[in-house]
TISE-980850 format. One record per residue (C-alpha): x, y, z; chain. Coordinates in steps of 0.02 Angstrom, whole numbers, plus 50000, padded with zeros to 5 digits. Each point is the difference from the previous one (the first is absolute). Example, Ala and Ser with C-alpha at 12.3 -4.5 7.8 and 13.67 -1.06 7.14 Angstrom:
<rs>
R    px    py    pz kegu
R 50615 49775 50390    A
R 50069 50172 49967    A
</rs>
This chain:
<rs>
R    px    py    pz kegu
R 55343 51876 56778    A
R 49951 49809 50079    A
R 49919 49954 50142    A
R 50179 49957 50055    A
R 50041 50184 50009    A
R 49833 50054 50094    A
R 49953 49832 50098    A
R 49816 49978 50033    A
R 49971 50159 50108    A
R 50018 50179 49992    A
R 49935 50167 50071    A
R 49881 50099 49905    A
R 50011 50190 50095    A
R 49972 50181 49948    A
R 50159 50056 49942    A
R 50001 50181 50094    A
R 49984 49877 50166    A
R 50143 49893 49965    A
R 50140 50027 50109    A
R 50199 49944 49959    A
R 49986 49916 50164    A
R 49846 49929 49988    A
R 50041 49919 49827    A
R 50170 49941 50110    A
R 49887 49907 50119    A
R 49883 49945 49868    A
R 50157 49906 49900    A
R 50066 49924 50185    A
R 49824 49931 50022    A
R 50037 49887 49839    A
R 49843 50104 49869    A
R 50069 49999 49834    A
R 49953 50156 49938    A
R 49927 50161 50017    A
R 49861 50057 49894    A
R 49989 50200 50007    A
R 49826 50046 49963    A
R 49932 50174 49998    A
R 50034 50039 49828    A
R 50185 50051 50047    A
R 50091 50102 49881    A
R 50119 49911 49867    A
R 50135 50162 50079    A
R 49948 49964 50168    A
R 50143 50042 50098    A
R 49983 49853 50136    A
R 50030 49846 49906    A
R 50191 50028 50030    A
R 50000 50020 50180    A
R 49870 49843 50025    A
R 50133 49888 49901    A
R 50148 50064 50093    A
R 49923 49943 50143    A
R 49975 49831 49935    A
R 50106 49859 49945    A
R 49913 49889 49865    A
R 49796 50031 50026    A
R 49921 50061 49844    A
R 49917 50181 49980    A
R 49876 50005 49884    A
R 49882 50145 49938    A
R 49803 49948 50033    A
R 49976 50118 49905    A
R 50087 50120 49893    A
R 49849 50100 49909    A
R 50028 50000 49815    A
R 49923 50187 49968    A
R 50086 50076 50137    A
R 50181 49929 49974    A
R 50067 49993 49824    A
R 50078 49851 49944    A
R 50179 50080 49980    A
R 49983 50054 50191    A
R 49966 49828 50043    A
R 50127 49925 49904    A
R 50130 50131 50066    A
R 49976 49918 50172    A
R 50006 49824 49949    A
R 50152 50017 49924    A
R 50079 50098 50133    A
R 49935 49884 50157    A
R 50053 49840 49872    A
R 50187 50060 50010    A
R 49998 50050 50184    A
R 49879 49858 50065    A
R 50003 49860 49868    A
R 49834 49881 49978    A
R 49928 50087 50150    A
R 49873 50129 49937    A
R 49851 49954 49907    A
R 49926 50121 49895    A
R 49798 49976 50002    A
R 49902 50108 49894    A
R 49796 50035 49975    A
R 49867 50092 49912    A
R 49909 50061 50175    A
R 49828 50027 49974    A
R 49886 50095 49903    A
R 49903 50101 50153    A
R 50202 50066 50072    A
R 50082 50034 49849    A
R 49946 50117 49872    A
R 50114 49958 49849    A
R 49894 49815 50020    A
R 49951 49968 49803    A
R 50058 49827 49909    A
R 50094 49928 50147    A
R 50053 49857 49917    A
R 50077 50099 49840    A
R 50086 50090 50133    A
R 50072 49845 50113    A
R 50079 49940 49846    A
R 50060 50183 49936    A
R 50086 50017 50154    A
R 50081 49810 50003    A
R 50050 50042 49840    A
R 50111 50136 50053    A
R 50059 49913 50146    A
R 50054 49866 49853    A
R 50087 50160 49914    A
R 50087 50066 50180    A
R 50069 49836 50029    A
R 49902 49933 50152    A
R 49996 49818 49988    A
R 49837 49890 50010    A
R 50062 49920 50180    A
R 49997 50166 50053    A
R 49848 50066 49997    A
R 49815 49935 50050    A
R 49839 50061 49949    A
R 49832 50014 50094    A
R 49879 49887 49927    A
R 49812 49967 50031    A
R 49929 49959 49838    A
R 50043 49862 49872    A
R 50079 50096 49881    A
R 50089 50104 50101    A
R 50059 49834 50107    A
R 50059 49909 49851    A
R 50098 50184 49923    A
R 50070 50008 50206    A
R 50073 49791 49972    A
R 50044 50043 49816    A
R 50104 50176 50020    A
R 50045 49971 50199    A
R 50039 49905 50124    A
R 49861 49997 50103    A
R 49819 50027 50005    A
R 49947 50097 50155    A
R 49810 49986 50049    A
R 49938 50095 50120    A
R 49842 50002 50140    A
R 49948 49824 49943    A
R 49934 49849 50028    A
R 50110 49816 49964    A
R 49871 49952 49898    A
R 50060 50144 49879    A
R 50181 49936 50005    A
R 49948 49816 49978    A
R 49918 50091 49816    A
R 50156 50075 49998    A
R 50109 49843 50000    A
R 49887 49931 49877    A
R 50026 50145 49881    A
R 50164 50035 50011    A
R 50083 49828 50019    A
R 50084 49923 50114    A
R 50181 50089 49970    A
R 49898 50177 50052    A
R 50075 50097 50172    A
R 49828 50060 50076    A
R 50016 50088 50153    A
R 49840 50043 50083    A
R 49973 50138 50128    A
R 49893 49953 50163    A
R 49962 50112 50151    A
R 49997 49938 50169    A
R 49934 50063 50168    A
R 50074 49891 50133    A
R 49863 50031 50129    A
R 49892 49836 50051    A
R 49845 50131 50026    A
R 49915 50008 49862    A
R 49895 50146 49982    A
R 50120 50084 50076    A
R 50119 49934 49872    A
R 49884 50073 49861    A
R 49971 50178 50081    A
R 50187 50011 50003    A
R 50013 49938 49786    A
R 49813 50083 49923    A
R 50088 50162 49984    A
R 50143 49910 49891    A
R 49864 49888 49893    A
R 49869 50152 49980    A
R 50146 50079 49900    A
R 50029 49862 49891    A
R 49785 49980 49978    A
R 50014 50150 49904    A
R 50123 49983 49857    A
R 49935 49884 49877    A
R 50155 49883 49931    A
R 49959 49921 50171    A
R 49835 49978 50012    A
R 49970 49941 49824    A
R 50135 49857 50042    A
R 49925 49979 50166    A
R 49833 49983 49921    A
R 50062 49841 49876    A
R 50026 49900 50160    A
R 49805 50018 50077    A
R 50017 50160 50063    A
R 49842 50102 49970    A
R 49940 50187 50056    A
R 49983 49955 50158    A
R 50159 49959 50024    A
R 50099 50146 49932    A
R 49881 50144 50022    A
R 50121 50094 50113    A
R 50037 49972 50134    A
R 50017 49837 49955    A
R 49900 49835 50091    A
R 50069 49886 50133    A
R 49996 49826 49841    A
R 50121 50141 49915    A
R 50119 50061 50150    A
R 50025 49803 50059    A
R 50040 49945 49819    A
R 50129 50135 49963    A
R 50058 50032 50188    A
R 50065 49845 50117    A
R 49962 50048 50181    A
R 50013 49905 50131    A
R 50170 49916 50095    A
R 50151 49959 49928    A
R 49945 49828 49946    A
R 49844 50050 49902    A
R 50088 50137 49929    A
R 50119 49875 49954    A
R 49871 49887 49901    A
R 49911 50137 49929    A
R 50150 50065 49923    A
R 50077 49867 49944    A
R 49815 49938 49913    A
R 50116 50092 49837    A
R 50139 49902 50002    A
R 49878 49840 50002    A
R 49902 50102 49851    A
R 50156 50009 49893    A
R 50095 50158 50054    A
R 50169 49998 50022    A
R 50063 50132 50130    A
R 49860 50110 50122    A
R 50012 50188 50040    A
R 49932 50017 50162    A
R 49915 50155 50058    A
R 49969 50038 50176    A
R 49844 50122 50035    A
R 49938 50093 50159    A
R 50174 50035 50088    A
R 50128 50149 49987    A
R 50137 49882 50010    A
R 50005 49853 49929    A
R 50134 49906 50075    A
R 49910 49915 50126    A
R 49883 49911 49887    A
R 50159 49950 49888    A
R 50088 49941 50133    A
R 49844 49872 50069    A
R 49981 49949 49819    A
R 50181 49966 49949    A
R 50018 49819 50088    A
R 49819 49945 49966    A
R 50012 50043 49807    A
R 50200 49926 49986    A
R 49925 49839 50075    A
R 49872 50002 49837    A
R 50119 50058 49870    A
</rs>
């Protein structure tokens, strides 16, 4: 997988909310791929339907939980979408966190058990992806994947990042957007979606090595944190906030629209103002 496959943008969305149609406009509106977040299933039934309704966009896992869906399930549905859809589904894969899943001991031992039996079922390195925060889980996500996927972030992070990994890396960021030019009201609409995050620890310990202090991430989260890992505002400052990690060093941008039930509208306004960047 190359940024030629997934372009610069893509659409970071719960999985259970993802719609065949919806993914259909998303492709027409020229995002590269779709990251399905949510901790989908490897078996999840939809991932069929969403690339029948699409002719070439990428759908990718953002992401597959490693102690809820064994390797062999996982590998059992790359190799079945690879001969139906080929090069079009991305197989991302993560640890989760230690305060949602209770099987959470030596999650590094168990990244690279489970890429190891991918290795053993067959599922190629451009294949899959890996959710990476850390150093050493950044540099095991460019050494046994194709991509490195940070998520709820700052560019500073992926500028480290590039640094760290080289500059043949895919890193592919995740950034959440309001498109609402009122602030607060922009931030009412988000805190619920950040106060979550505040609370599981893989976050705020990254968070923390870029000047983020207790203030900051004691939950629900301050208004320094929301406008650093949340662009709000019109298309155009969206725009420039999101694309701050392309100008850090990432290579392709999952973007995440908050505080609306659907989220076509706010794809739509962003589509021409983000094309006109890439």
């Amino acid at each position: 997988m190359t940024t030629d496959d997934l372009g610069k943008y893509g659409v970071w969305q719960a999985y259970s909310t993802m719609t065949p149609q919806a993914a259909r406009e998303i492709e027409e509106l020229g995002y590269g791929a779709i990251w399905l977040g949510g901790s989908p299933a490897a078996d999840w039934d939809g991932y069929d339907g969403l690339l029948e309704a699409t002719a070439s966009i990428t759908i990718a896992t953002s992401i597959v939980n490693i102690w809820s869906s064994p390797a062999k399930t996982a590998a059992d549905t790359y190799h079945r979408l690879e001969q139906r859809f080929p090069g079009r589904f991305l197989l991302g894969v993560g640890a989760g966190h230690r305060e949602n899943d209770g099987d959470y001991t030596k999650p590094y031992d168990a990244l690279v058990a489970y890429l190891d039996e991918l290795d053993e079922l067959g599922v190629p390195q451009r294949g899959r992806a890996l959710a990476a925060l850390g150093p050493r889980v950044a540099k095991l996500a460019r050494d046994r994947t194709a991509a490195a996927l940070p998520y709820l972030t700052v560019p500073e992070h992926v500028a480290e990042l590039r640094t760290q990994l080289g500059p043949d890396a895919l890193i592919i960021p995740e950034h959440k957007v309001v498109l609402d030019t009122d602030a607060d009201r922009a931030r009412a609409a988000a805190r619920p979606v950040i106060g979550f995050y505040t609370g599981l620890s893989n976050y705020t310990n990254n968070l923390r090595r870029f000047g983020f202090d207790d203030a900051d991430l004691t939950t629900p989260g301050s208004d320094r944190l929301f406008d650093a890992v949340v662009a709000h505002g019109d298309a155009d400052r969206v725009a420039d906030q999101v694309t701050a990690h392309l100008r850090a060093g990432g290579d392709h941008i999952a973007v995440q629209i908050l505080g609306a039930h659907d989220t076509l509208p706010a794809l739509r306004a962003l589509a021409p103002v983000l094309a006109a960047r890439a």
